[in-house]
PyMOL commands that place a pseudoatom at each C-alpha (Angstrom):
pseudoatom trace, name=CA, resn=UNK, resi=1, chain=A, elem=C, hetatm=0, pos=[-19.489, 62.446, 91.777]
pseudoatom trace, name=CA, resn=UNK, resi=2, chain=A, elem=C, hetatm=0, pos=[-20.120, 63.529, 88.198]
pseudoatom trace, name=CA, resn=UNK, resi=3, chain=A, elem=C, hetatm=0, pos=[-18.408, 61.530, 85.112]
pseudoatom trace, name=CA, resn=UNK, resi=4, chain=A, elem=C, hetatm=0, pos=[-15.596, 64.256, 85.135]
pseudoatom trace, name=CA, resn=UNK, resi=5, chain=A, elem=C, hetatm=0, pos=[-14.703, 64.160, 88.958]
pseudoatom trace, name=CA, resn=UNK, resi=6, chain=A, elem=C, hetatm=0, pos=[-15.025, 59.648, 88.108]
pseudoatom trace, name=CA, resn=UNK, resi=7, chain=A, elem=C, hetatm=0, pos=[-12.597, 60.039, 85.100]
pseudoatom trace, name=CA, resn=UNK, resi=8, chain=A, elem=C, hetatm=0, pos=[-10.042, 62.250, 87.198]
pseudoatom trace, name=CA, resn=UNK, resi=9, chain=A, elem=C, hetatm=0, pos=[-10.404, 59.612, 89.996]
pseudoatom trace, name=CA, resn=UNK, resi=10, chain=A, elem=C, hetatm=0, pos=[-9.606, 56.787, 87.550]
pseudoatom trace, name=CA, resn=UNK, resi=11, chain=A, elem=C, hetatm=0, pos=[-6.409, 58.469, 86.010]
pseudoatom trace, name=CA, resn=UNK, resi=12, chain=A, elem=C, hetatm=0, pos=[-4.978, 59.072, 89.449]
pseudoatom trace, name=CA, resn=UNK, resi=13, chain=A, elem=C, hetatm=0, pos=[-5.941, 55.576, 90.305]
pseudoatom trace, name=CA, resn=UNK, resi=14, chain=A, elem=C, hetatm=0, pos=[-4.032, 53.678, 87.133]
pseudoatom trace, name=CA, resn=UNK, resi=15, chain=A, elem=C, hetatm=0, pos=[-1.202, 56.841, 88.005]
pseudoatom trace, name=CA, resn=UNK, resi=16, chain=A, elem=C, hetatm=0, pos=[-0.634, 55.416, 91.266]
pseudoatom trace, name=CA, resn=UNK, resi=17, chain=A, elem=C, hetatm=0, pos=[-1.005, 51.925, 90.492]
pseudoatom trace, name=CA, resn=UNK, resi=18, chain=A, elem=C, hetatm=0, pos=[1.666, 52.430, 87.762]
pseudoatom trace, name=CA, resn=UNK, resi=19, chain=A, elem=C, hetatm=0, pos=[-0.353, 51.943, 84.836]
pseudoatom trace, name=CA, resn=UNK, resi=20, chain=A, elem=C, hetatm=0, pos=[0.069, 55.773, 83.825]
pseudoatom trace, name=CA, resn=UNK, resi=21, chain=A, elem=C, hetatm=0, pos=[3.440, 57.476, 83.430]
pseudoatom trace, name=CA, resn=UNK, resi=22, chain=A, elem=C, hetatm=0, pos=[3.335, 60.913, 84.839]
pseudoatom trace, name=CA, resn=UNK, resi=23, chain=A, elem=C, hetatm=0, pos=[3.723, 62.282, 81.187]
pseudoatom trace, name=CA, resn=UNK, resi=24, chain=A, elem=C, hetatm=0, pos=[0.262, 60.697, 79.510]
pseudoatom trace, name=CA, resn=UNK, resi=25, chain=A, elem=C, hetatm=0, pos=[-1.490, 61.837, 82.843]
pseudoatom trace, name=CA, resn=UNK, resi=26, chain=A, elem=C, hetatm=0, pos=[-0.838, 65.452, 82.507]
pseudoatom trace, name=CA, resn=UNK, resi=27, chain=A, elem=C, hetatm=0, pos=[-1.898, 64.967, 78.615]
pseudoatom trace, name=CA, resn=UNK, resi=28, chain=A, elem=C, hetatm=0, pos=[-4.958, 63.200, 80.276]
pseudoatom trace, name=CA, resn=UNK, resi=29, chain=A, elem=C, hetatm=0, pos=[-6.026, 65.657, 82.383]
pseudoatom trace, name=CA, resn=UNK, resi=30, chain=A, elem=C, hetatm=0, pos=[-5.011, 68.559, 80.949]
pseudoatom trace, name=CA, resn=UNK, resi=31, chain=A, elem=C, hetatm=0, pos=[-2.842, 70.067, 83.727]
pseudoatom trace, name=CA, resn=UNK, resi=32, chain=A, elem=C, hetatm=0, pos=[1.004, 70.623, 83.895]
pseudoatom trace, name=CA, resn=UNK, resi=33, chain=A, elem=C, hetatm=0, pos=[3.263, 68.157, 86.295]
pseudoatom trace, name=CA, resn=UNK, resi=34, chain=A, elem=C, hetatm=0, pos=[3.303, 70.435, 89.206]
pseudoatom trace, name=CA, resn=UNK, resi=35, chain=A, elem=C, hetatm=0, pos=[-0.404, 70.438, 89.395]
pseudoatom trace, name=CA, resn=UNK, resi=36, chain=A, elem=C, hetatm=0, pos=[-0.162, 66.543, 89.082]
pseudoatom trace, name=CA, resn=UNK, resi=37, chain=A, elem=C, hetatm=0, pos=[2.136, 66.292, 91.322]
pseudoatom trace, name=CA, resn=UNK, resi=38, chain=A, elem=C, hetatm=0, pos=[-0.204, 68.707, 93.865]
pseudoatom trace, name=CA, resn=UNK, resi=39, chain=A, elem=C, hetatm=0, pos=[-3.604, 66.079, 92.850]
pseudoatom trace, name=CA, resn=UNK, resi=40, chain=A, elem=C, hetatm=0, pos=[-1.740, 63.127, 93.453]
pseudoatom trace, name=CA, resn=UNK, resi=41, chain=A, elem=C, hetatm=0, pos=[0.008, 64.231, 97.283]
pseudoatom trace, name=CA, resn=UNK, resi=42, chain=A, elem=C, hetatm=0, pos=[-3.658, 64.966, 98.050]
pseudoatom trace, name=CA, resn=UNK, resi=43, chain=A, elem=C, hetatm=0, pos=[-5.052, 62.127, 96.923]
pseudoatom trace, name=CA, resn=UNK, resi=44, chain=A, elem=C, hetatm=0, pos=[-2.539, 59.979, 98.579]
pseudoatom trace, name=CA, resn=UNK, resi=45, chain=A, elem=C, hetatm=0, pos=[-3.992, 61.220, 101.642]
pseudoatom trace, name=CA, resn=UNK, resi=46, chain=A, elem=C, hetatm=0, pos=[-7.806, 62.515, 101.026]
pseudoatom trace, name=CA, resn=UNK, resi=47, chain=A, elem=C, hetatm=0, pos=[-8.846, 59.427, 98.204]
pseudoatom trace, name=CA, resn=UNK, resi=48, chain=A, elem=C, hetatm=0, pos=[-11.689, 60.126, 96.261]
pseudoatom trace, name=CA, resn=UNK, resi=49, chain=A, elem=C, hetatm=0, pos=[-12.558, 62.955, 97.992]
pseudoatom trace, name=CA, resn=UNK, resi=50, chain=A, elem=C, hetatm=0, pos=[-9.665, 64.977, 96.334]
pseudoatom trace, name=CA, resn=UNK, resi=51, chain=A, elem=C, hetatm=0, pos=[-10.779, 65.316, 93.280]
pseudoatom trace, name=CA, resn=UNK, resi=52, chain=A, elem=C, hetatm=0, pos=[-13.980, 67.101, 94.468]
pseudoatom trace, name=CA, resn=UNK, resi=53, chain=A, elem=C, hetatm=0, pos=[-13.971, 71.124, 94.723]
pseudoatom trace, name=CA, resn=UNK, resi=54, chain=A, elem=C, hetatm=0, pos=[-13.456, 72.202, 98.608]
pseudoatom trace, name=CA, resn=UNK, resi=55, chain=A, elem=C, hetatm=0, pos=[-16.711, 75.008, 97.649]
pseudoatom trace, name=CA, resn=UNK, resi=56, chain=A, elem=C, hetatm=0, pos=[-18.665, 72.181, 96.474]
pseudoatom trace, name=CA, resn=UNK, resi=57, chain=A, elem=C, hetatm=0, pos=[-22.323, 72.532, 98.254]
pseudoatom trace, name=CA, resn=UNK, resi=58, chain=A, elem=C, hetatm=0, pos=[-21.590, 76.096, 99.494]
pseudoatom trace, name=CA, resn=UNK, resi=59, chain=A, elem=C, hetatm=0, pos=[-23.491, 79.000, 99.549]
pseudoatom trace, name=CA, resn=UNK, resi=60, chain=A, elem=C, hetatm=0, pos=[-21.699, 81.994, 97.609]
pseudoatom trace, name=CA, resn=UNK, resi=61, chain=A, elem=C, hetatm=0, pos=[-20.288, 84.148, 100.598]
pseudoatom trace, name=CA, resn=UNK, resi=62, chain=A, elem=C, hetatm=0, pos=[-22.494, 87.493, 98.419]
pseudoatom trace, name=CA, resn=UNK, resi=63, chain=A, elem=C, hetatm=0, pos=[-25.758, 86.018, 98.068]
pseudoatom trace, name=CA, resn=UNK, resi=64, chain=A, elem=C, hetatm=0, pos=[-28.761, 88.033, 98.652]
pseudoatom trace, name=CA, resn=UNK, resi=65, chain=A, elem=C, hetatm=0, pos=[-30.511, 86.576, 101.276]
pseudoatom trace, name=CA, resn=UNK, resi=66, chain=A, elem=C, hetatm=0, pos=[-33.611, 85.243, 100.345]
pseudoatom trace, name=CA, resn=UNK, resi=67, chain=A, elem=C, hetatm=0, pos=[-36.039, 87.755, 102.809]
pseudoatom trace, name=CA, resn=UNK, resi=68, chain=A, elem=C, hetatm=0, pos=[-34.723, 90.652, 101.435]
pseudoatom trace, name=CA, resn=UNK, resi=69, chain=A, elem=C, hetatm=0, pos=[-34.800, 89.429, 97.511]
pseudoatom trace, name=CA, resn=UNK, resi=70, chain=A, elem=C, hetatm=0, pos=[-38.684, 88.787, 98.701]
pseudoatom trace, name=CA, resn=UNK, resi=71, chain=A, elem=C, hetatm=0, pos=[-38.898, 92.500, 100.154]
pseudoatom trace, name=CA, resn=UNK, resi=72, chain=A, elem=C, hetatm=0, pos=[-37.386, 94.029, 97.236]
pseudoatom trace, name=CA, resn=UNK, resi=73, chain=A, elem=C, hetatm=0, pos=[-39.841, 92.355, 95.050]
pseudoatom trace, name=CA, resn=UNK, resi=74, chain=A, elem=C, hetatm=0, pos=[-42.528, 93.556, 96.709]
pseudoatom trace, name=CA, resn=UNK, resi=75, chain=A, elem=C, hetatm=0, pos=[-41.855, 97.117, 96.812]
pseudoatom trace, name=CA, resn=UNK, resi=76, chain=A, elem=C, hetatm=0, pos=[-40.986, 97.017, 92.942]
pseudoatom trace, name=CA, resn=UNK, resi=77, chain=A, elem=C, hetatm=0, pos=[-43.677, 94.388, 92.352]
pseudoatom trace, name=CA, resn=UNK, resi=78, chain=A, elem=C, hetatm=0, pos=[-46.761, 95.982, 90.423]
pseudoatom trace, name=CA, resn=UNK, resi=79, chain=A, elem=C, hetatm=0, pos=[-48.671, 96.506, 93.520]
pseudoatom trace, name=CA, resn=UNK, resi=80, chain=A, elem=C, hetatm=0, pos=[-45.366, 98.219, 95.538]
pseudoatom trace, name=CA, resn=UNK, resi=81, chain=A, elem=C, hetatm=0, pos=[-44.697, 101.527, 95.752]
pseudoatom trace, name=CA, resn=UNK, resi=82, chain=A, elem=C, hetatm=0, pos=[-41.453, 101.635, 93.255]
pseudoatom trace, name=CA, resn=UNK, resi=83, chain=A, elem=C, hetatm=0, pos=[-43.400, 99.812, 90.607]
pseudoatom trace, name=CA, resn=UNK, resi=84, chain=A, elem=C, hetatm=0, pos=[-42.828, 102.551, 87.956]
pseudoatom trace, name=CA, resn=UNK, resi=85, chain=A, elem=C, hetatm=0, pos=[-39.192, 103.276, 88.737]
pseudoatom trace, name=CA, resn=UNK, resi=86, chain=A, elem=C, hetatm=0, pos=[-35.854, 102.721, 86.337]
pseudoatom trace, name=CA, resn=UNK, resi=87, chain=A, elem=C, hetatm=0, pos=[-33.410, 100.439, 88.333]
pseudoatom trace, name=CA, resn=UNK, resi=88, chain=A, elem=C, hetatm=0, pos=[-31.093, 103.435, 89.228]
pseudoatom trace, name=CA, resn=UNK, resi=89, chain=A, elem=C, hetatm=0, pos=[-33.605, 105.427, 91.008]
pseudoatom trace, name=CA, resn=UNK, resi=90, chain=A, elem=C, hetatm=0, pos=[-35.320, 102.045, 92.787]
pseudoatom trace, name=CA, resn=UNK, resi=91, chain=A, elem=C, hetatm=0, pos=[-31.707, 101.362, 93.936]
pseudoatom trace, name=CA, resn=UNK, resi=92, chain=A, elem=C, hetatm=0, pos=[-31.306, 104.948, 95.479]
pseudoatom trace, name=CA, resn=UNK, resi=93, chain=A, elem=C, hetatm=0, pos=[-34.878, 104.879, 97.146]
pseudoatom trace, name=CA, resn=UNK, resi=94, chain=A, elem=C, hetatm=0, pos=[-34.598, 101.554, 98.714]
pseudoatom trace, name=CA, resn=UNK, resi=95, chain=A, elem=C, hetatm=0, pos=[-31.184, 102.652, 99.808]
pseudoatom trace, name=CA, resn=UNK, resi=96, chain=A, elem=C, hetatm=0, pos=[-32.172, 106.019, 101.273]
pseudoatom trace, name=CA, resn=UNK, resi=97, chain=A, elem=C, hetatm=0, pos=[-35.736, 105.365, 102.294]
pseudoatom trace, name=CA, resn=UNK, resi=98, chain=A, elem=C, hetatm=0, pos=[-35.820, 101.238, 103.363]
pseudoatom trace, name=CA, resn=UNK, resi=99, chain=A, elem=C, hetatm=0, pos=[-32.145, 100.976, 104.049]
pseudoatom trace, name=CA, resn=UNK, resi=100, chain=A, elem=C, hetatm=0, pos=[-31.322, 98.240, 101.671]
pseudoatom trace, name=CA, resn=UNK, resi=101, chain=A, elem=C, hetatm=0, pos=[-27.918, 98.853, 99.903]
pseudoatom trace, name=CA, resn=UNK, resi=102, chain=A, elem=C, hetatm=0, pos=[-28.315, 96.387, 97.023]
pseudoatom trace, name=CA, resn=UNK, resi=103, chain=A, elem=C, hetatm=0, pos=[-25.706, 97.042, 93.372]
pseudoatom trace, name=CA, resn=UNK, resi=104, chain=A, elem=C, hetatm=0, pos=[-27.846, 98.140, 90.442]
pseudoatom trace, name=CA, resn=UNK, resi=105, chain=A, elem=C, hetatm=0, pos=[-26.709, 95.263, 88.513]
pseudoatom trace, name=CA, resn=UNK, resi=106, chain=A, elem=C, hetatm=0, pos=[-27.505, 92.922, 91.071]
pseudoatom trace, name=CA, resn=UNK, resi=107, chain=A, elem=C, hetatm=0, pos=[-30.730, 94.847, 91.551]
pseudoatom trace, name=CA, resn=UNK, resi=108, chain=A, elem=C, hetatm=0, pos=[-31.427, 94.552, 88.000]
pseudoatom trace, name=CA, resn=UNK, resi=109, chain=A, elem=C, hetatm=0, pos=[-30.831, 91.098, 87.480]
pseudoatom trace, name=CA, resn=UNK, resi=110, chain=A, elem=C, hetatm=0, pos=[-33.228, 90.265, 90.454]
pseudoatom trace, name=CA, resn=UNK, resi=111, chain=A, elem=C, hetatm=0, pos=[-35.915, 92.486, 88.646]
pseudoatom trace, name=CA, resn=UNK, resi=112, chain=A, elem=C, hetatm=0, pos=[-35.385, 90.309, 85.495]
pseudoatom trace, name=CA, resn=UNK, resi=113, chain=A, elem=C, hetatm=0, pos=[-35.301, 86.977, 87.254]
pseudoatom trace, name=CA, resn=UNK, resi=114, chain=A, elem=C, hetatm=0, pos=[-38.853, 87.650, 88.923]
pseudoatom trace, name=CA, resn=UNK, resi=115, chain=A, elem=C, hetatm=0, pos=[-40.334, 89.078, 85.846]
pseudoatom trace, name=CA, resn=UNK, resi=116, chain=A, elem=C, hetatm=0, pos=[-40.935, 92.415, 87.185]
pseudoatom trace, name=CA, resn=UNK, resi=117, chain=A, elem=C, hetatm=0, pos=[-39.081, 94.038, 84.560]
pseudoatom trace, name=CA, resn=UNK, resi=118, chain=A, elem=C, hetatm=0, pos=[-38.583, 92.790, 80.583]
pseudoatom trace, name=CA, resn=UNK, resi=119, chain=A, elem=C, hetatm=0, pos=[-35.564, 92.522, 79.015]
pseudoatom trace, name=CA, resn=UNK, resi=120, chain=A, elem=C, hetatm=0, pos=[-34.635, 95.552, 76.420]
pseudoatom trace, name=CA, resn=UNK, resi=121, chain=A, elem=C, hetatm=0, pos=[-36.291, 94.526, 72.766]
pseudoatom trace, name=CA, resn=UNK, resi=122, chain=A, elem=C, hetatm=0, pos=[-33.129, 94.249, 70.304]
pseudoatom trace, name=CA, resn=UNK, resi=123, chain=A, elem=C, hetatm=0, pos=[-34.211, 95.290, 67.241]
pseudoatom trace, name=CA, resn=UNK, resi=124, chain=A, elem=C, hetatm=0, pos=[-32.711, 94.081, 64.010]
pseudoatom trace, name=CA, resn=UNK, resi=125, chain=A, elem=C, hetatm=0, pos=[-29.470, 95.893, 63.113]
pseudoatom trace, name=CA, resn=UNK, resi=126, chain=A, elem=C, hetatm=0, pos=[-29.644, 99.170, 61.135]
pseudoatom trace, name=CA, resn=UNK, resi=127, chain=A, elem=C, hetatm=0, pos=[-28.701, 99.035, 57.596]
pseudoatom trace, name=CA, resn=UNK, resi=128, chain=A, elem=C, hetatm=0, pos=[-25.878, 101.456, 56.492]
pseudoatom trace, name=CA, resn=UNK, resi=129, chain=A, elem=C, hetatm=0, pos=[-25.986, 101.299, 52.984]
pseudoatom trace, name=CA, resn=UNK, resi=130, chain=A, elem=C, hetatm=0, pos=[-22.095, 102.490, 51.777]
pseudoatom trace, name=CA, resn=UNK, resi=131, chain=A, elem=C, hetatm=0, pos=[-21.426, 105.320, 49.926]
pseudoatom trace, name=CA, resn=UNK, resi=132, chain=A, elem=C, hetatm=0, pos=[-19.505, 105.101, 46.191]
pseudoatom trace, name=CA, resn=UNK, resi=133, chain=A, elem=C, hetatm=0, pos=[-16.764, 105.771, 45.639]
pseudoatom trace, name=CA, resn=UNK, resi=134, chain=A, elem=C, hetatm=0, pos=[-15.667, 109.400, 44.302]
pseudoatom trace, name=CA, resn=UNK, resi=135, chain=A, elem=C, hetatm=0, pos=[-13.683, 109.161, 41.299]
pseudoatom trace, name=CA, resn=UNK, resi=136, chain=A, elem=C, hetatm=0, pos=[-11.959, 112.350, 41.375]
pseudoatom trace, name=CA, resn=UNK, resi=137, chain=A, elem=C, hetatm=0, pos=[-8.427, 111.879, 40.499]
pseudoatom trace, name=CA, resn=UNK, resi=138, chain=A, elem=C, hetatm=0, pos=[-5.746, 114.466, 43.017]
pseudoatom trace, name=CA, resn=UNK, resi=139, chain=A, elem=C, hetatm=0, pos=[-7.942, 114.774, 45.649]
pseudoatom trace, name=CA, resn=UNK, resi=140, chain=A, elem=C, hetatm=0, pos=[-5.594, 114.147, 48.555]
pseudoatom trace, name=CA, resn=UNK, resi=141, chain=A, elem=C, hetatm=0, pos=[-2.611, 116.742, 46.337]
pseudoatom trace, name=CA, resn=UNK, resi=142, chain=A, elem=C, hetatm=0, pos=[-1.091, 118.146, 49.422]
pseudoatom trace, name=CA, resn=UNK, resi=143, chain=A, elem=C, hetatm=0, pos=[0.463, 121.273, 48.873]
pseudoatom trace, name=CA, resn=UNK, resi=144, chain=A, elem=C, hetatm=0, pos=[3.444, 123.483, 50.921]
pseudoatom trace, name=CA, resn=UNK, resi=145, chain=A, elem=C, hetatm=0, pos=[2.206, 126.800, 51.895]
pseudoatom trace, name=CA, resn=UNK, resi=146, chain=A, elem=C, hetatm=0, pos=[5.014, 128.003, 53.954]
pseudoatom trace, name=CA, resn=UNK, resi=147, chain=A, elem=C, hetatm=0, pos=[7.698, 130.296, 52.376]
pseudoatom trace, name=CA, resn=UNK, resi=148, chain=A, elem=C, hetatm=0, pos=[10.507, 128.152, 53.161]
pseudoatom trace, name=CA, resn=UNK, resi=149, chain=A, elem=C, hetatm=0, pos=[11.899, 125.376, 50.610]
pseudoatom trace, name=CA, resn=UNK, resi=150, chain=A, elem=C, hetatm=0, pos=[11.930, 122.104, 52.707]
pseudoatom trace, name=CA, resn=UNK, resi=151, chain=A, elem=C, hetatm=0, pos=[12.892, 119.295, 50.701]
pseudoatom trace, name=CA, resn=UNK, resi=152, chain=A, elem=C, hetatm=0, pos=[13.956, 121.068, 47.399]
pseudoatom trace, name=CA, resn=UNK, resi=153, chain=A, elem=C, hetatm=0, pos=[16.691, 123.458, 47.694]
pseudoatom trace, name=CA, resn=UNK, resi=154, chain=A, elem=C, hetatm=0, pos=[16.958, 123.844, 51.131]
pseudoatom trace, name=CA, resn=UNK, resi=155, chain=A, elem=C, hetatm=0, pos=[17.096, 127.127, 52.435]
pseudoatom trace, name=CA, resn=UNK, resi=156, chain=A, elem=C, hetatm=0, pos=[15.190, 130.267, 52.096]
pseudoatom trace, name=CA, resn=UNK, resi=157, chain=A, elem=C, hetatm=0, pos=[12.571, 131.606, 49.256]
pseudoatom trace, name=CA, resn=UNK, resi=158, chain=A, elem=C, hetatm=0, pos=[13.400, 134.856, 48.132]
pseudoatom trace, name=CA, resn=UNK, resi=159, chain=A, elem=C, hetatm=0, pos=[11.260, 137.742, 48.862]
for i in range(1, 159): cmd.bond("trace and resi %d" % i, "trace and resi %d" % (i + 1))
show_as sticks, trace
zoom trace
């Protein structure tokens, strides 16, 4: 168990033992009183083994399995045949032509992770330099062109 999962095991310990009022436990742990009240049920019945994530030591259910990370590196490896290909285009080949449907992010980030492709240079940021001010006093004077009085007199101009 890491020093988090210990510390959550010792508040529900001194909780239970009646050391801990229900209030400075939620403070403690930083979770409201139904979720306290959830941790402690299952720790009544689980122990120690509550505290620890049910996913813990799992594989993510949409890993790329290793074999066909390997194959996609070497076709876009520098010896492979979609060595000088963008990541959009690789992704459409090896979909069409090898039959491996792989995201173009995911793609991508494989690429990057093997050192196949570089990351895009940032360059510093451009410099804008601001314009001055115009001092040109009535610029924004809007004026009425229509032949109706709006606001004035109300009604209409004379011909």
């Amino acid at each position: 168990m890491n020093p988090k999962q210990q510390r959550h095991v010792e508040i529900l310990t001194r909780l239970e033992a009646g050391a801990l009022d229900v209030a400075t436990a939620t403070e403690l742990l930083g979770v409201s009183v139904r979720q306290l009240r959830r941790q402690r049920v299952r720790f009544r019945l689980d122990g120690m083994a509550a505290v620890i994530h049910g996913n813990c030591g799992r594989q993510p259910a949409n890993r790329t399995e290793p074999a066909r990370v390997a194959q996609i590196l070497a076709l876009a490896g520098p010896e492979g045949q979609y060595h000088d290909l963008n990541t959009c285009h690789m992704q459409e080949l090896l979909a069409r032509e090898e039959q491996i449907v792989i995201g173009r992010s995911t793609l991508d980030r494989l690429l990057k992770q093997a050192g196949v492709r570089q990351r895009a240079k940032t360059g510093p940021p451009a410099h804008r330099r601001r314009r001055l001010r115009r001092a040109a006093e009535g610029m924004l004077l809007q004026m009425d062109g229509s032949p109706f009085h709006w606001l004035e007199r109300g009604g209409r101009r004379a011909p």
